[in-house]
DRENNU-558716 format. One line per 8 residues: number of its first residue (from 0); their letters; for each residue x, y, z of C-alpha. Coordinates in nm, 4 decimals. Layout:
BEGIN
NUM) A) X Y Z ~ ... $
REM end
This chain:
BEGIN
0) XXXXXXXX) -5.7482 -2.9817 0.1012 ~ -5.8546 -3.1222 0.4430 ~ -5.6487 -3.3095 0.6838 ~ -5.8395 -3.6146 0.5745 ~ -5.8050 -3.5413 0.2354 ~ -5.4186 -3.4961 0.2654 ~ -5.3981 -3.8380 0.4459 ~ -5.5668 -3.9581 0.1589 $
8) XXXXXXXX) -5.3254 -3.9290 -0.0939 ~ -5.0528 -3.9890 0.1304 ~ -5.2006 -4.3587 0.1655 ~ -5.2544 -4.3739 -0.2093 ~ -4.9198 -4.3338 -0.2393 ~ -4.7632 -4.5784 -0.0295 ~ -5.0060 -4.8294 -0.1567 ~ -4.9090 -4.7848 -0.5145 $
16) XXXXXXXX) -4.5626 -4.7945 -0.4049 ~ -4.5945 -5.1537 -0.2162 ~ -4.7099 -5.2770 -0.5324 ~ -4.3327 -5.3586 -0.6862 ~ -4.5159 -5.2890 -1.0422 ~ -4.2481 -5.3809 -1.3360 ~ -4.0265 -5.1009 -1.3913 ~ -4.1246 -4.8404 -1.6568 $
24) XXXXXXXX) -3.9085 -4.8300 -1.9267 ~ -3.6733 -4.4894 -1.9974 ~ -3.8423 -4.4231 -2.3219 ~ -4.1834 -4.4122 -2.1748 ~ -4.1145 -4.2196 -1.8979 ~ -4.1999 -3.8058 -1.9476 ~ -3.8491 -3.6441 -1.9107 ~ -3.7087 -3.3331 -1.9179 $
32) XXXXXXXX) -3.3657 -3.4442 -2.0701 ~ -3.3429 -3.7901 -2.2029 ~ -3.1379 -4.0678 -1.9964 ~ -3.1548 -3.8075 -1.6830 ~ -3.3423 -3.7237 -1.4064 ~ -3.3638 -3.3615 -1.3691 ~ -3.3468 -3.2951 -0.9674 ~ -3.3898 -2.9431 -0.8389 $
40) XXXXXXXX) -3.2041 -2.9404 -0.5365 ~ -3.1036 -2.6225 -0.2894 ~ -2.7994 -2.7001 -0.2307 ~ -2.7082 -2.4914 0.1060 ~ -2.8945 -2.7084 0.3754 ~ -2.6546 -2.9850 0.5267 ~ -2.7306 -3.2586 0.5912 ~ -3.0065 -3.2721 0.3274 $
48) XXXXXXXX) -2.8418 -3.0656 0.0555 ~ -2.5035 -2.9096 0.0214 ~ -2.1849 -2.9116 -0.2372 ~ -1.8629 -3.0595 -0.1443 ~ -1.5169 -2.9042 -0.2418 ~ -1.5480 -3.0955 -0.5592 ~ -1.9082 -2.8855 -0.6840 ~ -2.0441 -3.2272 -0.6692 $
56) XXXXXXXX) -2.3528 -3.2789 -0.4827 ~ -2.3610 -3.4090 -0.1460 ~ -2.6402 -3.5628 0.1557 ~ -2.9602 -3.7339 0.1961 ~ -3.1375 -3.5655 -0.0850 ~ -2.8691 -3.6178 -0.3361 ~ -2.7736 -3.9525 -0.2281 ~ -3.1413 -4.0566 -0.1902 $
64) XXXXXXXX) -3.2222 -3.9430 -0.5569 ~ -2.9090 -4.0729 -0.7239 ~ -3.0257 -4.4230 -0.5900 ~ -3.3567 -4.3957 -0.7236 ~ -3.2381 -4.2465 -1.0892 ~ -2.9764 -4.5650 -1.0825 ~ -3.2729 -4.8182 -1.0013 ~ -3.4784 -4.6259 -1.3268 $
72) XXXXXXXX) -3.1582 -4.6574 -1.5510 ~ -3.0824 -4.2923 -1.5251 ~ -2.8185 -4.0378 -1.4765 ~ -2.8997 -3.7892 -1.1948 ~ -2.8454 -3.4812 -1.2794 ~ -2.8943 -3.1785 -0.9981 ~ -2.9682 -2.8446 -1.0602 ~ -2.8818 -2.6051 -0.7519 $
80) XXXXXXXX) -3.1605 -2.3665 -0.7078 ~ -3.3365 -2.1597 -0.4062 ~ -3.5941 -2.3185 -0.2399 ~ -3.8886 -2.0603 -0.3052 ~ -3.8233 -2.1363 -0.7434 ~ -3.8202 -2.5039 -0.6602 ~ -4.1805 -2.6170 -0.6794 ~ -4.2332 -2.3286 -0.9370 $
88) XXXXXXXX) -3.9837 -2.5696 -1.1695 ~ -4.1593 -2.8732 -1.1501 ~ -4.4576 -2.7335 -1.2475 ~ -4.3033 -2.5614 -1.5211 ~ -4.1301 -2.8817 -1.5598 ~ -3.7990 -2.6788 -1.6042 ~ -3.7047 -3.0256 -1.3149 ~ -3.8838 -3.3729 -1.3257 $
96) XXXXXXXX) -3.8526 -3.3726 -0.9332 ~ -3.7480 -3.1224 -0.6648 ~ -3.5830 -3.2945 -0.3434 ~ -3.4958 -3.0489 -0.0920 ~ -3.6488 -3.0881 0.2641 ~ -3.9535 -3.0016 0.1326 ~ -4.2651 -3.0159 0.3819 ~ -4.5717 -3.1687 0.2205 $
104) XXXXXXXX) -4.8814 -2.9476 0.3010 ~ -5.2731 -2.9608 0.1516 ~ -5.1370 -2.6247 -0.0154 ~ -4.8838 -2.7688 -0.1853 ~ -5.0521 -3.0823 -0.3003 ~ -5.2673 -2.8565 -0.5019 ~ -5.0469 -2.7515 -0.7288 ~ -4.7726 -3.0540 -0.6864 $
112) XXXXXXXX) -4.7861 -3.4512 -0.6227 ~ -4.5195 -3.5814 -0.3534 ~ -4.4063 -3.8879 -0.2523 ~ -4.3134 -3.9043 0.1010 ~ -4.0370 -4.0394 0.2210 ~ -3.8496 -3.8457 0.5646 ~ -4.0241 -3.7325 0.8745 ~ -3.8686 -3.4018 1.0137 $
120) XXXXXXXX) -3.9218 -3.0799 1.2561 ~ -3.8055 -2.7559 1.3178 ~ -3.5621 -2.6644 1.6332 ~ -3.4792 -2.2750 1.7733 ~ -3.1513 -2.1730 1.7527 ~ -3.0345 -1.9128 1.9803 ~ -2.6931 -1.7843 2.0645 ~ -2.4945 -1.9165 2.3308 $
128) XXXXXXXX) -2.5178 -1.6077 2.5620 ~ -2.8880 -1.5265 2.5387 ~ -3.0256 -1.4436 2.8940 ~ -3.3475 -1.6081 2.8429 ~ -3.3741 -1.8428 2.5342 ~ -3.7019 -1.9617 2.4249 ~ -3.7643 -2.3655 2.4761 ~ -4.1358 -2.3351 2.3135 $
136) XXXXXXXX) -4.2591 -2.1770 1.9903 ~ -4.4783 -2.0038 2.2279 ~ -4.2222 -1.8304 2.4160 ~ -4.1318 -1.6129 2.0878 ~ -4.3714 -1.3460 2.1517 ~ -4.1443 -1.0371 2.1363 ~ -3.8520 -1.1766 1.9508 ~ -3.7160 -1.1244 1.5682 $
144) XXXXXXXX) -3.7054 -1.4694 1.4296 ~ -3.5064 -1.5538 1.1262 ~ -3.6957 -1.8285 0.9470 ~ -3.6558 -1.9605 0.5195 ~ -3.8304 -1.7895 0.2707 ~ -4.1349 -2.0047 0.1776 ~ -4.1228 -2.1913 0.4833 ~ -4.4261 -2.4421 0.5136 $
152) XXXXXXXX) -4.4582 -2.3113 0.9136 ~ -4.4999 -1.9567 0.8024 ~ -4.8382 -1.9453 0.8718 ~ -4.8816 -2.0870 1.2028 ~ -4.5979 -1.8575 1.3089 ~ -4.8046 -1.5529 1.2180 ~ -5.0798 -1.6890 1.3719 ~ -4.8692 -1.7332 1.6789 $
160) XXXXXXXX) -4.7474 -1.3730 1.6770 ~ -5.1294 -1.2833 1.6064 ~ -5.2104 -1.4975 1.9082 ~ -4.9385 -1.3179 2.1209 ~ -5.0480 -0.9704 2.0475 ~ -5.4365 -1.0754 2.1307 ~ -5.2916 -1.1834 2.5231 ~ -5.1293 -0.8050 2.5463 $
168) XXXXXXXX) -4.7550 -0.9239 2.4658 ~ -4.5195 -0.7924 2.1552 ~ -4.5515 -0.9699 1.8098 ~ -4.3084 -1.2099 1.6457 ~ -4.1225 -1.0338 1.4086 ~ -4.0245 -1.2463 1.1658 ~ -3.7372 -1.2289 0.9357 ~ -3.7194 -1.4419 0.5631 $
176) XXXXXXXX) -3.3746 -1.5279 0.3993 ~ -3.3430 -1.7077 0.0695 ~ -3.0943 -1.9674 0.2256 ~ -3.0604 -2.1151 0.6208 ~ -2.6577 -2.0196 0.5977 ~ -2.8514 -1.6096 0.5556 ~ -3.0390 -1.6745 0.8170 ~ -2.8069 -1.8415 1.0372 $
184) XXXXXXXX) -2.5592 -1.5272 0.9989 ~ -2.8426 -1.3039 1.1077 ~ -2.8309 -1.4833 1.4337 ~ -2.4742 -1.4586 1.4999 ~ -2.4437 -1.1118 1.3542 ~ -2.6993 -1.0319 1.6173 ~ -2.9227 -0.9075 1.3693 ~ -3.2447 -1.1503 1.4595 $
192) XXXXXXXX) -3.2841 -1.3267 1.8198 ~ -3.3576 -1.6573 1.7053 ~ -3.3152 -1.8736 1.4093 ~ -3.6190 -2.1609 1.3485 ~ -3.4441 -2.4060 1.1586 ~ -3.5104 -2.8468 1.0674 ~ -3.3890 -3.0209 1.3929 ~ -3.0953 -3.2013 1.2328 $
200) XXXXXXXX) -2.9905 -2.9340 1.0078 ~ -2.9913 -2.7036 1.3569 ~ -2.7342 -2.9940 1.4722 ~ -2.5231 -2.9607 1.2365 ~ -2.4763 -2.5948 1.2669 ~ -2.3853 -2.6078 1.6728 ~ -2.1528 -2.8181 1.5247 ~ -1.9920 -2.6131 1.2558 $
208) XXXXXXXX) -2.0014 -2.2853 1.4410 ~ -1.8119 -2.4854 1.7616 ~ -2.0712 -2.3794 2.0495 ~ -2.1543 -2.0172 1.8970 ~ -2.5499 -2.0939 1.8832 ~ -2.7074 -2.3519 2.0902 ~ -3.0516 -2.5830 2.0328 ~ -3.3130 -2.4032 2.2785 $
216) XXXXXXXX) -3.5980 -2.5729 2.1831 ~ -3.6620 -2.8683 2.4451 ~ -3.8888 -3.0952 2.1639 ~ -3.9354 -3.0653 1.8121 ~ -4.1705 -2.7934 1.6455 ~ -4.4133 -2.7543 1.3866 ~ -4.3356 -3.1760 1.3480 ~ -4.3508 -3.2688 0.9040 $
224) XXXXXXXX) -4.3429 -3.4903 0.6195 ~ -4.0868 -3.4399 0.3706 ~ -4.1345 -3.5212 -0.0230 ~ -4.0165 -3.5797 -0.3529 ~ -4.2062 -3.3368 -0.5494 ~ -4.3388 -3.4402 -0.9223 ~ -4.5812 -3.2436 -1.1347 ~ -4.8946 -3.3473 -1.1767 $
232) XXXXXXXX) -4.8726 -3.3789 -1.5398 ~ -4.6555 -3.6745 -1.5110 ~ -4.8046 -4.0033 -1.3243 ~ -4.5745 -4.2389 -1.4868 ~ -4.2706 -4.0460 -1.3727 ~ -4.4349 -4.0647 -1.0191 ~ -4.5021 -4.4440 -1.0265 ~ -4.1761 -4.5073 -1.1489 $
240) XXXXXXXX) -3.9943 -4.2761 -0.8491 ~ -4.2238 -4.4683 -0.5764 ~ -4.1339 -4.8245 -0.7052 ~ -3.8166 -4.7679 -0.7422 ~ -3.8407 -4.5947 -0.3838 ~ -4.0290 -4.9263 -0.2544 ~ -3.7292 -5.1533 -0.4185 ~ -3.4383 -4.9297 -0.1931 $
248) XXXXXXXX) -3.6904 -5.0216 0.1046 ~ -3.7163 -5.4099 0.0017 ~ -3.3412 -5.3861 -0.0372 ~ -3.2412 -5.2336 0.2902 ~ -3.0275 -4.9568 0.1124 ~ -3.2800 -4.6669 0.1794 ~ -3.2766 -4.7884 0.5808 ~ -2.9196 -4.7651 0.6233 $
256) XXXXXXXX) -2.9045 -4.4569 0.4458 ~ -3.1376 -4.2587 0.7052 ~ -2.9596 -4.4440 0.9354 ~ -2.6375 -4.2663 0.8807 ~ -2.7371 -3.9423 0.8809 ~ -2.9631 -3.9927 1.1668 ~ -3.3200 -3.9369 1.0196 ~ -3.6539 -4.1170 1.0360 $
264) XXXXXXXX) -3.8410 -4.2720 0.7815 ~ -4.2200 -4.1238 0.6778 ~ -4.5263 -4.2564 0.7931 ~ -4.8275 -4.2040 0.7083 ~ -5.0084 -4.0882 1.0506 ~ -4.6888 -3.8405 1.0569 ~ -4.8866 -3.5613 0.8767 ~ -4.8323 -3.1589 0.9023 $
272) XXX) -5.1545 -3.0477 1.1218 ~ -5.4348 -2.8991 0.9034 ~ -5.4239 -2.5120 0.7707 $
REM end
């Protein structure tokens, strides 16, 4: 899918959305379990996605979606899975949705729908004594990079290290984890020299780790729209999810709830560049 194309849909989206069609009722919504809303969620990426001391749920994602399963008369009910099996389960629609900082691409949207709904970007993450850290994707040529498996920026960061080995410098070698907390110890083990990681989930690690790693990256990378993903077998259950999405807009909840973690809202010029 084209550029155009992906724009497309994104606008067909938002336009159904602004509607504020009636509700659809529970019983003719598609569901995986009745009176729920299956959400496949990995659970390891504050502030999207984590588990509190409780095991209950907890940030943007799982607040987000409990609001929109309340406004269709449901129970939420999350299902803590890696991020490379999540679009796998809507398809399979082992989920009805999958919410988990998930970057919409024209790959994706071939084999999912989405409904957008958080702009985003990636950050480097170095540690706090490297000689020479890296302020531009382009200044990784030569370094181990410790990125999430099934990334959406995968491929431009291969074509990146392709690009630096065609102007005579060393390739990227990049690392995958199955979780950002892997990934993250790779960096302070010393096991990878960088860590390419969503700008306000990078925040919250120089946080947690108290000064350890440090943001090196001097503007946001590889810039994204996030989505709700829905299989394409279910259009009601997609209509439903944006109206109810356009009534936390209308009633100023969904504002003050980016507004608390610190995110932005999606637009639809804010598109991935095309593959």
């Amino acid at each position: 899918m084209t550029l155009n194309g992906l724009r497309a849909v994104l606008c067909r989206t938002l336009s159904v959305a602004l509607l504020g069609l009636p509700a659809v009722a529970q019983a003719e919504l598609p569901l995986t379990t009745p009176g729920k809303l299956t959400i496949g969620s990995d659970l390891t990426y504050p502030p999207y996605d984590w588990v509190d001391q409780h095991h209950q749920p907890q940030g943007i994602d799982p607040e987000l979606m409990t609001l929109i399963a309340r406004e269709l008369n449901l129970e939420a009910d999350f299902h803590d899975t890696r991020f490379v099996s999540l679009l796998p389960g809507v398809r399979r629609q082992r989920f009805d949705v999958a919410a988990s900082v998930i970057t919409i691409t024209p790959e994706r949207l071939q084999t999912v729908d989405f409904i957008p709904y958080l702009k985003s970007g990636e950050a480097l993450l170095v540690r706090h004594d490297m000689a020479t850290p890296p302020t531009k994707a382009d200044a990784l040529c030569g370094h181990s990079v410790a990125v999430l498996e099934s990334a959406a920026w995968i491929p431009q960061l291969e074509a990146l290290s392709d690009q630096c080995v065609q102007q005579g410098q060393k390739a990227i070698q990049i690392r995958t984890f199955d979780t950002n907390p892997h990934a993250t110890h790779a960096l302070t083990s010393r096991n990878v020299d960088v860590q390419l990681i969503d700008s306000v989930m990078a925040e919250r690690v120089v946080e947690q780790l108290k000064g350890a790693v440090v943001i090196s990256s001097d503007r946001l990378l590889y810039t994204e729209v996030l989505g709700i993903a829905v299989s394409k077998e279910r259009p009601a259950l997609k209509s439903a999810i944006e109206r109810a999405l356009i009534q936390l807009k209308n009633s100023g909840e969904y504002q003050r709830l980016l507004q608390r973690y610190g995110v932005e809202a999606a637009q639809t010029g804010d598109l991935p560049e095309a593959q």
